[in-house]
Every structure is written in structure tokens, then in C-alpha cells.
N, C-alpha and C positions, 0 to 999 in steps of 0.2 A: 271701748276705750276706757281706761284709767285715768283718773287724774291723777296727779303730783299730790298733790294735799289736797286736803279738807274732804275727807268723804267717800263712800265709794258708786260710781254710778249702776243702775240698778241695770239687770238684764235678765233673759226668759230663759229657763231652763228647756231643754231640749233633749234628755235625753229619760229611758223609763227602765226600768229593772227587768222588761220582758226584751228591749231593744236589747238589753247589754246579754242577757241570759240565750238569746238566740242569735246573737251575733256570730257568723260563720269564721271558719280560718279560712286566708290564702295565700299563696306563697312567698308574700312578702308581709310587712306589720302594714297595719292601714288602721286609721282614725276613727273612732267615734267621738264626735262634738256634742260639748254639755252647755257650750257658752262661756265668755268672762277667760277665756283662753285652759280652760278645765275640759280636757278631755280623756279619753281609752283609748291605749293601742292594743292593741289585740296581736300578737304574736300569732309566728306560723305555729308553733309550738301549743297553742291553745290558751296561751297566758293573756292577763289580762291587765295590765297596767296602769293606774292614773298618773297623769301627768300634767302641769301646770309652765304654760310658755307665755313669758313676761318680758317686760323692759327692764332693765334695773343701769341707768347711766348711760342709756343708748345704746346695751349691748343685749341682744338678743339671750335670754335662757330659760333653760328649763327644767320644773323641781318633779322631782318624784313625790306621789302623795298615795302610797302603794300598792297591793293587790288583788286586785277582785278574785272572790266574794271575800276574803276577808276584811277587806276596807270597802264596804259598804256604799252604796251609791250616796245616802244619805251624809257617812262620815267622810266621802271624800268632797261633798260640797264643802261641810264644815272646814275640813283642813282648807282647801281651797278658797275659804271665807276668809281665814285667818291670815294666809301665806296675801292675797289681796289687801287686807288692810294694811299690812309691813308695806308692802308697797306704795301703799295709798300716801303713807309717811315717810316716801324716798327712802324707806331700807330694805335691804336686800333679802327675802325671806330665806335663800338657800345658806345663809349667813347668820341666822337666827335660829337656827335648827333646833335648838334644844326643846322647843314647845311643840315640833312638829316630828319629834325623829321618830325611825322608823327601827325596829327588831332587823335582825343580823338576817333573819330570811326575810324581811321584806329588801333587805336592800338587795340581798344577794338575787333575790330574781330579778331583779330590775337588774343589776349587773347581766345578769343573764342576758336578758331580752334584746341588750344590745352584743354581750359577746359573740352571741349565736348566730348574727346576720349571717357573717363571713365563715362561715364553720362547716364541716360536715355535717350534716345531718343525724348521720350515726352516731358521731363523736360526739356531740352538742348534746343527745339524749344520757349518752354517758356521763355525762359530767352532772349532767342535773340529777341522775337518778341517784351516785355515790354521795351526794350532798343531800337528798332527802332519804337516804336510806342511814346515812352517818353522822350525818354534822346538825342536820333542824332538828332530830327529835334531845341532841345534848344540847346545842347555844339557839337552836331558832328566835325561838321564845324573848332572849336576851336581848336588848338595848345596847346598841355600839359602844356609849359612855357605858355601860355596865362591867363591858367585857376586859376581862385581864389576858396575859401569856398564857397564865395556866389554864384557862379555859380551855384553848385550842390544844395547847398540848395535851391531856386531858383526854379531849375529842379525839387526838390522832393515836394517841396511846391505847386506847381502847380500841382501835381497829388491830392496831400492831399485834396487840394479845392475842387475836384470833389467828394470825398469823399472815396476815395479809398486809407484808410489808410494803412493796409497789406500790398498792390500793393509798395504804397510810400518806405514802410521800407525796402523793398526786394530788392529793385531798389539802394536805397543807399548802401546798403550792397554789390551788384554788384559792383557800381560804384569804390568801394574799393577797391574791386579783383583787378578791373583794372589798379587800382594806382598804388597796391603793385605788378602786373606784371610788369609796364612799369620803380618804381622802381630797380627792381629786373636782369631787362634786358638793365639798361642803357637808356633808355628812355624817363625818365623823371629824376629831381636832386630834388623834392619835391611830396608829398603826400597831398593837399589840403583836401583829406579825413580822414586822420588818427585822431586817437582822436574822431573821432565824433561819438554822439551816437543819435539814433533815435528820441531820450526823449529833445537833444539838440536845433531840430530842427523844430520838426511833436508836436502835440498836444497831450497831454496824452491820452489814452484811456483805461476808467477802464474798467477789464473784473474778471469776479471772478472765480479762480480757482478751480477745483472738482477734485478730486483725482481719479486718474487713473492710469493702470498698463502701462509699457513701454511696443513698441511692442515685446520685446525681451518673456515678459510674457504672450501675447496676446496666445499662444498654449497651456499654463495649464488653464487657464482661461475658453478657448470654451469646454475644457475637463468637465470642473469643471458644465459647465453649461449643457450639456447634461447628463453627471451623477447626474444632480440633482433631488434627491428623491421626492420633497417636489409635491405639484399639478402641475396637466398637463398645466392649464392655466401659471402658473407661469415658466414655465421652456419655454414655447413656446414664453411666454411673452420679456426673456428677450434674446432665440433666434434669434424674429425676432429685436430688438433692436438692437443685433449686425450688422443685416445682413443691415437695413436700417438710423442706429443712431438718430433718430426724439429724438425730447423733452419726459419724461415721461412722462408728461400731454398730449402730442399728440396723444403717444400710446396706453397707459389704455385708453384713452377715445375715442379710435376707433369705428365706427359704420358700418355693413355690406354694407349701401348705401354708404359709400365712395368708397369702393373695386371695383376698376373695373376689373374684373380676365381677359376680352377678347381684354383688351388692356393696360391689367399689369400693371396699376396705380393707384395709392391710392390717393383721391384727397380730402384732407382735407381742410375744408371751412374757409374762414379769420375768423369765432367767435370763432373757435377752436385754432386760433395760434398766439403765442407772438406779431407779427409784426401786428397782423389784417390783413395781407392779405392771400389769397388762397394758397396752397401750393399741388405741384406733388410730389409723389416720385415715379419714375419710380419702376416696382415691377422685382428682379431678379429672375429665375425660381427656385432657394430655398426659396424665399418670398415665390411664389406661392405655394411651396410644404409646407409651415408650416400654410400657411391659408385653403390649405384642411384641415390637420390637424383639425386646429382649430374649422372649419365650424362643423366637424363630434362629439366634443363635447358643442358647445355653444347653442343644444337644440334651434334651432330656437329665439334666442334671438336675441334683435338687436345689441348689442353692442358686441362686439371681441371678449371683455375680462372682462365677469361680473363679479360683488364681488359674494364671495360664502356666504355671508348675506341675500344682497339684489341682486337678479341680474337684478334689472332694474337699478342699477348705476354701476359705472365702480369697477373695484377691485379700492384699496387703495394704491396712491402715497406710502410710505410704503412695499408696499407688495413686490416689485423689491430689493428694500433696503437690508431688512431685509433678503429675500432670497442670496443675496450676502455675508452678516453677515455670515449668518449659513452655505457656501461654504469657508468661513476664511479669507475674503476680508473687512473687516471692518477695512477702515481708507486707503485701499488701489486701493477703485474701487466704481463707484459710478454711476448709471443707465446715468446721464447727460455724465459721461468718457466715453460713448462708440465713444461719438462726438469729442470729444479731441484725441483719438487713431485714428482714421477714417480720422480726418483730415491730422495728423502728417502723418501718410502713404502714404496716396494719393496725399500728394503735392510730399513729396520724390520719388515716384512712375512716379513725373512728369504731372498727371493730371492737366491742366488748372486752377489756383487761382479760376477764376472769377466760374466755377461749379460747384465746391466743396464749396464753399461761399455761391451759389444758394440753394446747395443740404443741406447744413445746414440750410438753412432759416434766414441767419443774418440781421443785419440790414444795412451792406452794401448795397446789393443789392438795396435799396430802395433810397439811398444817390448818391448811383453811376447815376442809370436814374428815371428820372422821369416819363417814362412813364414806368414802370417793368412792366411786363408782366408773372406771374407764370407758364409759359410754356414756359420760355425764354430758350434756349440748351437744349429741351426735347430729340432729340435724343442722344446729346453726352453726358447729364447725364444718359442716361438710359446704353449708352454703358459701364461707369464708374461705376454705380452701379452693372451689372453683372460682371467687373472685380475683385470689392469688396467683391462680395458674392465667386466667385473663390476664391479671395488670402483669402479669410476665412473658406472655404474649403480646402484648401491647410495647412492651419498655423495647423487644425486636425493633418493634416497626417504629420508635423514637431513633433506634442506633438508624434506619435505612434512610430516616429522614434528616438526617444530621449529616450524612454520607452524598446525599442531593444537593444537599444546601453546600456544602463543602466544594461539590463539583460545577456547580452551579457558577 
């Protein structure tokens, strides 16, 4: 216990630098206790937190005093000595901050430690790694009161040049979090990021928009396309669409020599793709199952999916379209949308920016390095794409169970 004034009462330290250094993770944060209400949380993530929980006017809180090993067992009694005596004198240490503050990455981990409860897993790692790969080694270092605009802008502009526009906006958008934590906790007495909007600072980038369903409609959607009456090519058509997202030009104009079934990749040649260069798409084993399929009607043709004109050319851009019209989707869903849905999930989901970017075929990729390589994350895209073709296997069995509940 504390007193109010005069002094502060003495207690036994309980904690040792081998405790904290062999401390395990588990899948939630959990406590190591130092005493005097100074203890570590330990994050599932591995992180290692000090933390200091006090009275200050009969409300319970608690100050960050920062990150193991860089805040030292030693130096986080000290701060912890200090933030105790403000108290000791009825003032509020999280209030006092300026003898105690902490650099932009100590607070943004501790932002961290709690953003990440609630989070993907995958996602959560993402975010940490673009901030220690981008943002600590230009403002880490730096003191909250230190920091200006131009810092940050600075920081995102230098990404920008590499050409990794996405990446840049994402990152300011964090950097923001972080403000409005370290405002929010006493931390900092300004926000250098507020107001600013990515258009303020990054370079425009036109992209044009194709109307798509949200994923909330994505399970009446797959319903709608498996019930659909029209041709078998057309309905396998915009199946495997779903399951892989390529450009419609990529996919009508598929040819059996790209298909490699015995090492589940479609390898369509740079004359065939927007960017002119070669492009993988790892094949998920319901790819696989909708290309037997397909094999078993396309009559020994060479192409995937011929027109039922001519079948020495592809069916007709049109034909995906017009199929979706006559399913009730016109003006709501557009053969390019299944790339817009695919992406929006997958980053939420927490998959890696930079694979989903790849597995789209944009033109980042070729801006970011210059030596790309079309087989660049071939395993951890291919692992991403059978995730994909899962959660869309899955979003089925949401529409059957919405159909129970419905009848129910």
C-alpha cells in the first residue's frame, strides 16, 4: 500500500533478470510481479512489457514504464521509484510524463501489446514487422515531444519511393493509432498525425473501381453461382474465378499447356498478362477438382474454356458478365470483383500485403524490386490460396446455415 503523503512505504523486490529472461509465452499476456504494483506482462507475441498499476483519486490505472530488455530490470524499478513518489504527493504520474516519457517505439509496442489481443494472429505479426522494418529504424529512437509532421511524413515517403504505395498508407494509418494511444494515455500532449490524410502526403494513385458485393454477401453469391442453370463452361468459369481471382482475360483465355495438375500451378505467360510478365497461381485442391471437371467437357480442345461458336477461341469477355446479370447481380458484382473481395478478406484475415499484391499480379510488385521474380513467395502463396479456397468453402456452409435459421 501507498500512502497519500509523506514518504513512500518500503517493500521486497521479487522479481530477477533470469525470472524475466526465461519467462515462457502463452496464449494470452499474463503477469510477472516485482512488487509496489511494478510488474511484466509478457505478451503472446514474446514481448515484454513494464507496467505500473496505482490509485490516483480512487481510480484505478496504469502507466507504461517500457520494454524489456531495453528497459532494464534495474531502470524500470527506477522509473517505477519515481512514477511512486508523484504518487506518494497525490499527483498523478501518467500526468507528469515528461521526466518519465518514453521514445515512439517504446510506446508503440506497448500500443501494440494491447492492440493485438483482439487481432489475427497473422495480421498482428504484420503490422509489427512493417513498423520495425520501416518506421523504428527513422523515428524509433525519437521522444513523442520530439516529434514533428515531418517526421512521419518523411517516414512514409521513403517507403513511397520504393514503390510500395499500399504498404506507405497502412503504415501512416498505424502511426496514428499510436498518437491517439499515447494521447489517450497521457503520453504524449499532441497528435503530429491527426488530420492527415494519405492524399496529403503520398502521391495519388488512380485505380478504377468495379463493383463488387461486400463479404457479408459473398455466401448468397457462391450459392447463386453453383445454382446456376446456364452452361457448364460458364458456371465452372466463374467458379474457378472465385476460387483463384485472375483478370477475366486471364481466365477465358486459359490454355491446357499452362495447367500443371502434378505441381498445382497455372503458369500463365507474360503475352497473356497485363503487367507482361509471367504469372503463378498456385492451384488449391478445389481448383484441381473444377479443372477435372472442365478437362471432362472441353473435348480435347486446347483452350479451358472455348466459345460455343468457335471453339478454337476463348468464350466471350461478356459471357461471365452477362451470366452474373441473369443471377440478379447487375450493377452489384463484376467478374474483375472477385479481386476486390479476395483482397479485402485476405488482408483482414491478416495475410502478408506483399502476397496478396503478388497473387493479384499488380503493378507494385514490379516497382517494389527490380529483379521480381514470378515465383517470388511460391510456397506461402500457395499456402494462402488453399486457405482462400477453404474460407470459400466455408462461406457455402454460412449461406445453408442462414437458410435453416431462415426456415426454422
Amino acid at each position: 500500500m501507498v500512502r497519500p503523503f509523506g514518504g513512500l512505504e518500503k517493500y521486497h523486490h521479487m522479481l530477477t533478470d533470469t525470472q524475466i529472461r526465461s519467462a515462457k509465452t502463452a496464449e494470452k499476456p499474463w503477469k510477472l510481479t516485482d512488487g509496489g504494483g511494478l510488474y511484466l506482462l509478457v505478451a503472446p507475441n514474446g514481448g515484454r512489457y513494464w507496467r505500473y498499476k496505482y490509485r490516483h483519486r480512487g481510480k484505478q490505472k496504469t502507466l507504461a514504464l517500457g520494454v524489456y530488455p531495453k528497459v532494464t530490470l534495474a531502470v524500470a524499478r527506477a522509473r517505477h521509484e519515481q512514477a511512486r513518489d508523484f504518487v506518494s504527493r497525490g499527483l498523478d504520474p501518467g500526468a507528469e510524463r515528461k521526466s518519465l516519457e518514453q521514445t515512439f517505439e517504446d510506446v508503440a509496442r506497448d500500443w501494440y501489446a494491447r492492440w493485438m489481443e483482439n487481432r489475427h494472429q497473422r495480421h498482428a505479426h504484420y503490422v509489427l514487422r512493417r513498423l520495425e522494418l520501416d518506421i523504428f529504424p527513422e523515428i524509433g529512437a525519437s521522444r513523442l515531444s520530439d516529434l514533428a509532421t515531418s517526421d512521419f511524413r518523411d517516414a512514409v515517403q521513403k517507403i513511397e519511393k520504393r514503390g510500395a504505395l499500399d504498404i506507405a498508407k497502412r503504415v501512416l494509418q498505424t502511426c496514428g493509432q499510436i498518437m491517439r494511444y499515447a494521447m489517450a494515455n497521457d503520453l504524449a500532449t499532441q497528435n503530429p498525425v491527426a488530420g492527415i490524410k494519405p492524399t496529403d502526403i503520398l502521391k495519388p494513385h488512380k485505380r478504377r473501381n468495379y463493383a463488387r458485393v461486400d463479404a457479408a454477401d459473398l455466401p448468397e453469391l457462391l450459392h447463386a453461382i453453383d445454382t446456376y442453370v446456364g452452361a457448364d463452361h460458364t458456371r465452372l468459369a466463374l467458379q474457378l474465378m472465385a476460387l483463384t481471382f485472375v483478370r477475366t482475360s486471364e481466365l477465358i483465355g486459359a490454355r491446357w499447356s499452362e495447367i500443371d495438375i502434378d505441381a498445382a500451378r497455372w503458369n500463365i505467360p507474360a503475352a497473356r498478362m497485363k503487367m507482361k510478365t509471367p504469372h503463378v497461381v498456385p492451384l488449391s485442391k478445389q481448383s484441381l477438382g473444377l479443372l477435372e471437371q472442365l478437362r471432362k467437357i472441353s473435348f480435347d480442345q486446347d483452350l479451358v474454356f472455348p466459345g460455343d461458336v468457335n471453339p478454337k477461341k476463348p468464350m466471350s469477355n461478356n459471357t461471365l458478365l452477362f451470366a452474373l446479370y441473369r443471377m440478379g447481380y447487375r450493377g452489384r458484382m463484376t467478374g474483375h470483383g472477385f479481386r476486390g473481395v479476395a483482397s479485402t478478406i485476405l488482408h483482414e484475415q491478416g495475410w502478408p500485403h506483399a502476397h496478396i499484391e503478388l497473387q493479384l499480379a499488380h503493378q507494385e510488385r514490379n516497382e517494389v524490386s527490380a529483379a521480381y521474380n514470378h515465383a517470388l513467395y511460391l510456397k506461402p502463396r500457395a499456402e494462402m490460396m488453399q486457405a482462400w479456397a477453404d474460407h470459400i468453402e466455408a462461406q457455402k456452409k454460412v449461406y445453408e446455415a442462414r437458410q435453416l435459421a431462415k426456415a426454422a
